[in-house]
ChimeraX commands (.cxc) that place a marker at each C-alpha (Angstrom):
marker #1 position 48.67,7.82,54.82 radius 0.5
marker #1 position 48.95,8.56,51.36 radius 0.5
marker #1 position 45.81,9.87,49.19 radius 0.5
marker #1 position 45.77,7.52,46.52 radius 0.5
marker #1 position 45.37,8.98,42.89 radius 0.5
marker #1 position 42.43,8.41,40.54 radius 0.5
marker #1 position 44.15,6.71,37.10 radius 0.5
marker #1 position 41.18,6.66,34.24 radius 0.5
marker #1 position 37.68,8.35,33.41 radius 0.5
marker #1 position 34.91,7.89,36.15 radius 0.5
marker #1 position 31.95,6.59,35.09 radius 0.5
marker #1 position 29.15,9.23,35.10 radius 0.5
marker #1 position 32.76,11.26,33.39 radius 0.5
marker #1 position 31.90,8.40,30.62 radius 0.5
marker #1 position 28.44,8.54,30.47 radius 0.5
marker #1 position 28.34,12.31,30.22 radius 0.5
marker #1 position 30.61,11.86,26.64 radius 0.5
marker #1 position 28.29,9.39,25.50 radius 0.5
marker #1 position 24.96,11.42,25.92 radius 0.5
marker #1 position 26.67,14.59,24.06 radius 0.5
marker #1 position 28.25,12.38,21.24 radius 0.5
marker #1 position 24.98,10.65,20.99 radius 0.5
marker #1 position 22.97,14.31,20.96 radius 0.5
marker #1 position 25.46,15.80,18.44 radius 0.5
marker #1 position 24.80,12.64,16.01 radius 0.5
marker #1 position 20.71,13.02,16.55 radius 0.5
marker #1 position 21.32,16.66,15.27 radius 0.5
marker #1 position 23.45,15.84,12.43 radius 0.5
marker #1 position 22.00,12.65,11.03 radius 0.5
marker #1 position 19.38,14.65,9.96 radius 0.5
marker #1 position 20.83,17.57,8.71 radius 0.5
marker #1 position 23.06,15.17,6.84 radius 0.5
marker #1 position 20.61,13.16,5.20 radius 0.5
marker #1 position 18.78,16.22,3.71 radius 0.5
marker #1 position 22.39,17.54,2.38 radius 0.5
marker #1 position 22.55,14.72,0.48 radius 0.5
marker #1 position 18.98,14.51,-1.01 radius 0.5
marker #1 position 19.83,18.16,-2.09 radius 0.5
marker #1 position 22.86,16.74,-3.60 radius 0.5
marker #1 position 20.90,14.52,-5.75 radius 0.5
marker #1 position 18.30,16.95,-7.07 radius 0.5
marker #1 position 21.39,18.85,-7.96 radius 0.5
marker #1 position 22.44,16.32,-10.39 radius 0.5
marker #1 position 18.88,16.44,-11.67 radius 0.5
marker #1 position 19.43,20.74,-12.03 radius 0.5
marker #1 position 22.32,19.91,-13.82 radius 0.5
marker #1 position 21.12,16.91,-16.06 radius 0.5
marker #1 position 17.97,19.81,-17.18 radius 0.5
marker #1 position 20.52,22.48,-18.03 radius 0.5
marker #1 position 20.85,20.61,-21.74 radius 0.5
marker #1 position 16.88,20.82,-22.04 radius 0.5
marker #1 position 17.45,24.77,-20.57 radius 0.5
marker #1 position 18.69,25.51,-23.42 radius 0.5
marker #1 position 16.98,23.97,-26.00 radius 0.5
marker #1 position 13.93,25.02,-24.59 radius 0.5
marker #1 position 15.49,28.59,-24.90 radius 0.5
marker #1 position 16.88,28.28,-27.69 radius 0.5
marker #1 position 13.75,26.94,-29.61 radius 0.5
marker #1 position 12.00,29.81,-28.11 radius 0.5
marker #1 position 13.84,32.08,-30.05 radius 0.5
marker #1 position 14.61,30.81,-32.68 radius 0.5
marker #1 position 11.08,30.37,-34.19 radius 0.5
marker #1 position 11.27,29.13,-37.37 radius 0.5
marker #1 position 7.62,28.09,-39.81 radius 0.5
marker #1 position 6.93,23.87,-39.41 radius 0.5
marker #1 position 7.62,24.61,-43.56 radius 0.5
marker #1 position 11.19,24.94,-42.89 radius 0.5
marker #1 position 11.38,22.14,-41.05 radius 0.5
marker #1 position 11.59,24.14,-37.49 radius 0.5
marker #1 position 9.65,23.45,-34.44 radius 0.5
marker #1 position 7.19,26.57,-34.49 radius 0.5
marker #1 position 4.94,24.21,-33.06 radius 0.5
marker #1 position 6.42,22.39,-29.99 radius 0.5
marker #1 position 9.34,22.51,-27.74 radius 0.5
marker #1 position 12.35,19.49,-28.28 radius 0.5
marker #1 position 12.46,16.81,-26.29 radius 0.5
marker #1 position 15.76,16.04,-25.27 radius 0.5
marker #1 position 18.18,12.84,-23.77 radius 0.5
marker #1 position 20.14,14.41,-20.94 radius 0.5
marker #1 position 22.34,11.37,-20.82 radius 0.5
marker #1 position 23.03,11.20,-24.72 radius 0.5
marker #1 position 22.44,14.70,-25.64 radius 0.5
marker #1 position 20.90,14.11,-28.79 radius 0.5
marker #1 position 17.83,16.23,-29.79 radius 0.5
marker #1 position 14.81,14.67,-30.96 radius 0.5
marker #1 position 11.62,17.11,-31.77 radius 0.5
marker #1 position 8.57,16.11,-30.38 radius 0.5
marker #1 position 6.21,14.40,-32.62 radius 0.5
marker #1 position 3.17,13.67,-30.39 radius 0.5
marker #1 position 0.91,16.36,-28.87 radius 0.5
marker #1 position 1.44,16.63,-25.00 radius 0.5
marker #1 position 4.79,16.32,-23.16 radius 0.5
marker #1 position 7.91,14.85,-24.79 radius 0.5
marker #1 position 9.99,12.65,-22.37 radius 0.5
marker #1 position 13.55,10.83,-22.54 radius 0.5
marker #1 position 14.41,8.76,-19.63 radius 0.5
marker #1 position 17.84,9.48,-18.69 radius 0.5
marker #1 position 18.49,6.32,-16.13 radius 0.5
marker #1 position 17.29,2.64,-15.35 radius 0.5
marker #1 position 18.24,3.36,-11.65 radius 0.5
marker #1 position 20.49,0.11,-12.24 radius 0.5
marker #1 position 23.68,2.20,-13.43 radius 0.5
marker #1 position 22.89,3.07,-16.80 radius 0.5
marker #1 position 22.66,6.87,-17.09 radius 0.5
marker #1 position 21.36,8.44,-13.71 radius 0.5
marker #1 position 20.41,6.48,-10.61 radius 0.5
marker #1 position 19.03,9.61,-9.26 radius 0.5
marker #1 position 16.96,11.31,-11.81 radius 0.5
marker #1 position 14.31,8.81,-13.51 radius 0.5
marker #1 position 13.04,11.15,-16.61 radius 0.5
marker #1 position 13.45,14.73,-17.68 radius 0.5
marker #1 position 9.88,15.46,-19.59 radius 0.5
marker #1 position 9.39,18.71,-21.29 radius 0.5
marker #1 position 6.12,19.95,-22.01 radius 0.5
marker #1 position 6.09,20.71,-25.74 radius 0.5
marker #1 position 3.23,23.92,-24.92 radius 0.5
marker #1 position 4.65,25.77,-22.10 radius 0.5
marker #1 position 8.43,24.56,-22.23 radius 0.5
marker #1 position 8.47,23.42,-18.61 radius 0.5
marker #1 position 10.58,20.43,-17.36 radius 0.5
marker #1 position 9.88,18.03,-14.89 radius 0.5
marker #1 position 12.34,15.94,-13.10 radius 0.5
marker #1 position 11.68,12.63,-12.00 radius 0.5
marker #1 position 13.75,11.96,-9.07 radius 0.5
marker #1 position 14.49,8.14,-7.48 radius 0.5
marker #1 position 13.67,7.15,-4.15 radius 0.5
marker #1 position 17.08,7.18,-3.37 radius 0.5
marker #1 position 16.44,11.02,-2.95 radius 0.5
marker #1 position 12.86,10.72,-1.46 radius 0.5
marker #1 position 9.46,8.66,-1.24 radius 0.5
marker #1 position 8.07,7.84,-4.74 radius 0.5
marker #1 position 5.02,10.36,-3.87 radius 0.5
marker #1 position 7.12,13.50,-3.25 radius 0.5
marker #1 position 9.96,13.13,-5.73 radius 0.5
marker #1 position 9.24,15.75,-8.03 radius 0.5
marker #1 position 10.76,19.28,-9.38 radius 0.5
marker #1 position 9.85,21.63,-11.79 radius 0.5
marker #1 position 11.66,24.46,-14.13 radius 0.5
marker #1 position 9.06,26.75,-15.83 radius 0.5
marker #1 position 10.49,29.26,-18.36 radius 0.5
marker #1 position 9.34,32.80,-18.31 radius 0.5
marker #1 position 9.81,36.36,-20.26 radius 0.5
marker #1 position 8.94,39.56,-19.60 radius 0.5
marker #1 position 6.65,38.55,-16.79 radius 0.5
marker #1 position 4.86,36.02,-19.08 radius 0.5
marker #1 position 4.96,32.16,-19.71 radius 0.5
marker #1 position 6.53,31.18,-22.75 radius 0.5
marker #1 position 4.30,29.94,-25.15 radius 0.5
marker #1 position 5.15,27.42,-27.96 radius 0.5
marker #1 position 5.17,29.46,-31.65 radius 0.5
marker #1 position 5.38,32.61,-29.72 radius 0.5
marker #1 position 9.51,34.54,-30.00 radius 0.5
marker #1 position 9.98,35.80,-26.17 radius 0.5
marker #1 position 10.74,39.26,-26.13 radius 0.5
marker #1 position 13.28,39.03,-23.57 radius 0.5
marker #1 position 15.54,36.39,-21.68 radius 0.5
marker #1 position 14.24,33.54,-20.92 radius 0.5
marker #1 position 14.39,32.79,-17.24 radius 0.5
marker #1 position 14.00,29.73,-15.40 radius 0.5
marker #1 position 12.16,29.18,-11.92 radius 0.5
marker #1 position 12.57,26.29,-9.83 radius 0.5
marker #1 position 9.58,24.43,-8.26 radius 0.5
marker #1 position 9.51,22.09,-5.17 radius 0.5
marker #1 position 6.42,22.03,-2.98 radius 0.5
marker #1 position 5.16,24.46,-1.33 radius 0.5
marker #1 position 7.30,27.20,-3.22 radius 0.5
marker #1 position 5.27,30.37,-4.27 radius 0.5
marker #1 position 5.87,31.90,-7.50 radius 0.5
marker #1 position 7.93,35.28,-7.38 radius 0.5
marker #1 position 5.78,38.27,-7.47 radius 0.5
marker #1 position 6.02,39.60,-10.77 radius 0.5
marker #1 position 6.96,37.04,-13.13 radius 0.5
marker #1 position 3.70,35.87,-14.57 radius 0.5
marker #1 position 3.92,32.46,-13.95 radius 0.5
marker #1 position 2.05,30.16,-11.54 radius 0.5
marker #1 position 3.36,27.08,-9.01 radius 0.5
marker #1 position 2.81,24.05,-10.87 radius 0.5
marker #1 position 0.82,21.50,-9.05 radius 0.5
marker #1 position 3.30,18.50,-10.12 radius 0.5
marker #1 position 6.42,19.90,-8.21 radius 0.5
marker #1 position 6.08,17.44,-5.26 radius 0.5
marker #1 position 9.39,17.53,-3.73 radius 0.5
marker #1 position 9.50,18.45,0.17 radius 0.5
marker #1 position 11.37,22.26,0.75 radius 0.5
marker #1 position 13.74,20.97,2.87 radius 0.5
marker #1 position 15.33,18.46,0.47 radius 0.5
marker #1 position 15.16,21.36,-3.02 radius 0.5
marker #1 position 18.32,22.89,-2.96 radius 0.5
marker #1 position 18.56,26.78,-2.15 radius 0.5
marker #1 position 17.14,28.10,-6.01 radius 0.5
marker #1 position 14.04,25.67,-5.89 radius 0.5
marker #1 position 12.86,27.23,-2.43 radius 0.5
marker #1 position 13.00,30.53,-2.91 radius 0.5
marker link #1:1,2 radius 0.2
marker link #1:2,3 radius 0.2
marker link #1:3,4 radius 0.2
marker link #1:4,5 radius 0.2
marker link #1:5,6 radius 0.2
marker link #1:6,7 radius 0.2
marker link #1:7,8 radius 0.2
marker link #1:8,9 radius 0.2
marker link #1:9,10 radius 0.2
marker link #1:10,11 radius 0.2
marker link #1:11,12 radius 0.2
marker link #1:12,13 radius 0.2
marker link #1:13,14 radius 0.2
marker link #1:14,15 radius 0.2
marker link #1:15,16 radius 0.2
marker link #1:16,17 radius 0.2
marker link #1:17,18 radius 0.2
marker link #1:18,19 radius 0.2
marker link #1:19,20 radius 0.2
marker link #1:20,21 radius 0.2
marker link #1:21,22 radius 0.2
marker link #1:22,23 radius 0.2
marker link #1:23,24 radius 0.2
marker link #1:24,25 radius 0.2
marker link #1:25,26 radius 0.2
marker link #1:26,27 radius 0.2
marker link #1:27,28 radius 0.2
marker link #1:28,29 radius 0.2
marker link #1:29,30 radius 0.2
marker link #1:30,31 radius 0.2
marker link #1:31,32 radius 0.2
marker link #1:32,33 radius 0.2
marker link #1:33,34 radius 0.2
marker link #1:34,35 radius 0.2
marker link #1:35,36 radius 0.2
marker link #1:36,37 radius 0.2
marker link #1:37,38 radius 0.2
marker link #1:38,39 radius 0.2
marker link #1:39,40 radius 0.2
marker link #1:40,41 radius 0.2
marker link #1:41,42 radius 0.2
marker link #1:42,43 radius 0.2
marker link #1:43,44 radius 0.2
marker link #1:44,45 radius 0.2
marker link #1:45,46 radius 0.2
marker link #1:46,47 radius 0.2
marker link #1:47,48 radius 0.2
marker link #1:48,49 radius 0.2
marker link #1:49,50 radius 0.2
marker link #1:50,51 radius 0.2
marker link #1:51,52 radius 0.2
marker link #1:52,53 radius 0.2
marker link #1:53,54 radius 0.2
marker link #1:54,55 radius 0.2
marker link #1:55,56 radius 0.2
marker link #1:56,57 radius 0.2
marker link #1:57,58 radius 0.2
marker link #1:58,59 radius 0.2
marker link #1:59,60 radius 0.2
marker link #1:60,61 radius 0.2
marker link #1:61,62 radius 0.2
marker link #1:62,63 radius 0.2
marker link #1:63,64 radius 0.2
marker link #1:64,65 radius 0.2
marker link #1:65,66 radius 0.2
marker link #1:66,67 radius 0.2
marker link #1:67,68 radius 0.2
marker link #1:68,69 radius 0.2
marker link #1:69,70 radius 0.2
marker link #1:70,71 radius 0.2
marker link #1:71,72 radius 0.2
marker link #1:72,73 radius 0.2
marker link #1:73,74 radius 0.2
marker link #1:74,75 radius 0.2
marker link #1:75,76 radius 0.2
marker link #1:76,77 radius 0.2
marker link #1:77,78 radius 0.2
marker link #1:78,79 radius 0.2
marker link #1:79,80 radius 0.2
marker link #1:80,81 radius 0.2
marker link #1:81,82 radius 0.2
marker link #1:82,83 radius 0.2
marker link #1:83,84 radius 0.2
marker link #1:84,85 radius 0.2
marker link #1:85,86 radius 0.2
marker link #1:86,87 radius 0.2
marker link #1:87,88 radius 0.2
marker link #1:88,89 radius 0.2
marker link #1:89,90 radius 0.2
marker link #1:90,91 radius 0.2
marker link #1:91,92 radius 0.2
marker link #1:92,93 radius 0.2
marker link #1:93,94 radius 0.2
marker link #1:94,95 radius 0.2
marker link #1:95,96 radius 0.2
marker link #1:96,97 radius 0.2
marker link #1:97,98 radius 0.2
marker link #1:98,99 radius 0.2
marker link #1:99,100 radius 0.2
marker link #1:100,101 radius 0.2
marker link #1:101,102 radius 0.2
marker link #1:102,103 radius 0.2
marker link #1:103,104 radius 0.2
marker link #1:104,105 radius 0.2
marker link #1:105,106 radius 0.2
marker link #1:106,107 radius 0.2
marker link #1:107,108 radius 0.2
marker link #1:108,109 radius 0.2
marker link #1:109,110 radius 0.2
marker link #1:110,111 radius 0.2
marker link #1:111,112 radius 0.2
marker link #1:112,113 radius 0.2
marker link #1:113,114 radius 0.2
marker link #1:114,115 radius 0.2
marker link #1:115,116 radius 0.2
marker link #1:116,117 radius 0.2
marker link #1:117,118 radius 0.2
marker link #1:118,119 radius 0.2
marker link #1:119,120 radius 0.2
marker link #1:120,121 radius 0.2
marker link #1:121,122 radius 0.2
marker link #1:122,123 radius 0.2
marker link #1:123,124 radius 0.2
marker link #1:124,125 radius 0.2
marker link #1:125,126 radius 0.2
marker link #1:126,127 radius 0.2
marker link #1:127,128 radius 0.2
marker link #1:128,129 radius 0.2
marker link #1:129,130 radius 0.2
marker link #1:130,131 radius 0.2
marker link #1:131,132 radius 0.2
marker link #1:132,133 radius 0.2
marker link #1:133,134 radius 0.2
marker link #1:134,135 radius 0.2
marker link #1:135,136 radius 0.2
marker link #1:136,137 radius 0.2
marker link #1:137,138 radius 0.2
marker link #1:138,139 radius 0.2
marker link #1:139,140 radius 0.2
marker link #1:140,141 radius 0.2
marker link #1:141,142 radius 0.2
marker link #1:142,143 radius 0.2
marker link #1:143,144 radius 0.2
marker link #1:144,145 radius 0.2
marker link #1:145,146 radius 0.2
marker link #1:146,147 radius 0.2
marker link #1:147,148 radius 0.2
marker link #1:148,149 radius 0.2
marker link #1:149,150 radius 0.2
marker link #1:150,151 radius 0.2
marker link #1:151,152 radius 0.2
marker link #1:152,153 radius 0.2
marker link #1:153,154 radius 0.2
marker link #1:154,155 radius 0.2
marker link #1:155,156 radius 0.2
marker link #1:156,157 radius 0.2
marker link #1:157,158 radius 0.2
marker link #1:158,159 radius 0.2
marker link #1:159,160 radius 0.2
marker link #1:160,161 radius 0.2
marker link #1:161,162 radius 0.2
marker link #1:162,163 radius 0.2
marker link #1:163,164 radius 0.2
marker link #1:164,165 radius 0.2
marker link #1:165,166 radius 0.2
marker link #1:166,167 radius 0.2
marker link #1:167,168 radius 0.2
marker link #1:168,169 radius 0.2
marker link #1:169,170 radius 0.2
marker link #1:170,171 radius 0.2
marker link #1:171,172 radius 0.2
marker link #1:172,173 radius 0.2
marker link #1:173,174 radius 0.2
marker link #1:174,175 radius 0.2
marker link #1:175,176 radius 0.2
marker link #1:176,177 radius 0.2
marker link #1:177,178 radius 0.2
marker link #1:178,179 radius 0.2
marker link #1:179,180 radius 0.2
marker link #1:180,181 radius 0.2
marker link #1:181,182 radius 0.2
marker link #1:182,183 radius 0.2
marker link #1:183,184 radius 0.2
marker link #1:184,185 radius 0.2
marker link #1:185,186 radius 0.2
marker link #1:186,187 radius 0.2
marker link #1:187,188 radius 0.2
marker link #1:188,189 radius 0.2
marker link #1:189,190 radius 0.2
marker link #1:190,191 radius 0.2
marker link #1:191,192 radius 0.2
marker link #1:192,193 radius 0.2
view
């Protein structure tokens, strides 16, 4: 008699290439989720870089009120528009840069600097994570101190990221702000530390 041959996959052959394919997607769902909530606080980074450098450059360029500069506050600024506007109300200044219906950003919901200290908070959508944790923060720095509104820095002004749970470097005079909510594993690489 002739041995007959097998033609096809058997089944537990099958069910064997299911179970991996279904482990390999519980691993990478995940992992692909947070690369995209990273991905959208990026856009946030780079919506903040405008404010960066007004911040900065307001810093050091201190000029009297008399002359019409800002001695006294930091500018707010539109990160959509890019039109500076100086603050004109004690406290933070804030633009929002989308409606989260298409206008502008549907990630990022405001960019508020504080007019004092020169830190920026972003206000990220839920589209990058739950209303309650959504939150990152850039405080400026020099020489190992906080920059302080009316006050030339006497070096470069360098930014630190926030997201929660993120200790501030040794050394650089500054301290974790409370309002940086955003989980560590969706802050891209410069917000953890």
């Amino acid at each position: 008699m002739k041995a007959q041959m097998q033609k096809g996959f058997t089944l537990i052959e099958l069910m064997i290439v299911v179970a991996i394919i279904g482990i390999l997607a519980a691993v990478a769902l995940p992992a692909y989720q947070d690369y995209t909530s990273r991905a959208r606080v990026s856009e946030g980074l780079l919506l903040a870089t405008e404010a960066k450098n007004l911040v900065a450059d307001n810093a050091v360029n201190v000029m009297p009120a008399a002359t019409g500069g800002l001695a006294t506050g930091y500018p707010a600024v539109s990160a959509v528009g890019g039109v500076p506007a100086p603050c004109v109300a004690a406290g933070p200044c804030q633009q929002v840069v989308g409606d989260g219906a298409g206008a502008g950003s549907i990630n990022v919901l405001d960019l508020i600097i504080d007019s004092d200290s020169g830190e920026i908070t972003i206000n990220l959508s839920e589209r990058v994570a739950d209303a309650t944790a959504n939150t990152v923060v850039l405080v400026p720095a020099s020489n190992g101190a906080p920059l302080v509104a009316g006050t030339r820095p006497t070096g470069p002004v360098i930014w630190t990221c926030f997201a929660a749970g993120r200790v501030a470097p040794a050394g650089s005079g500054i301290t974790a702000p409370a309002a940086a909510t955003l989980p560590l594993n969706l802050a891209p690489a410069e917000c953890r530390g």
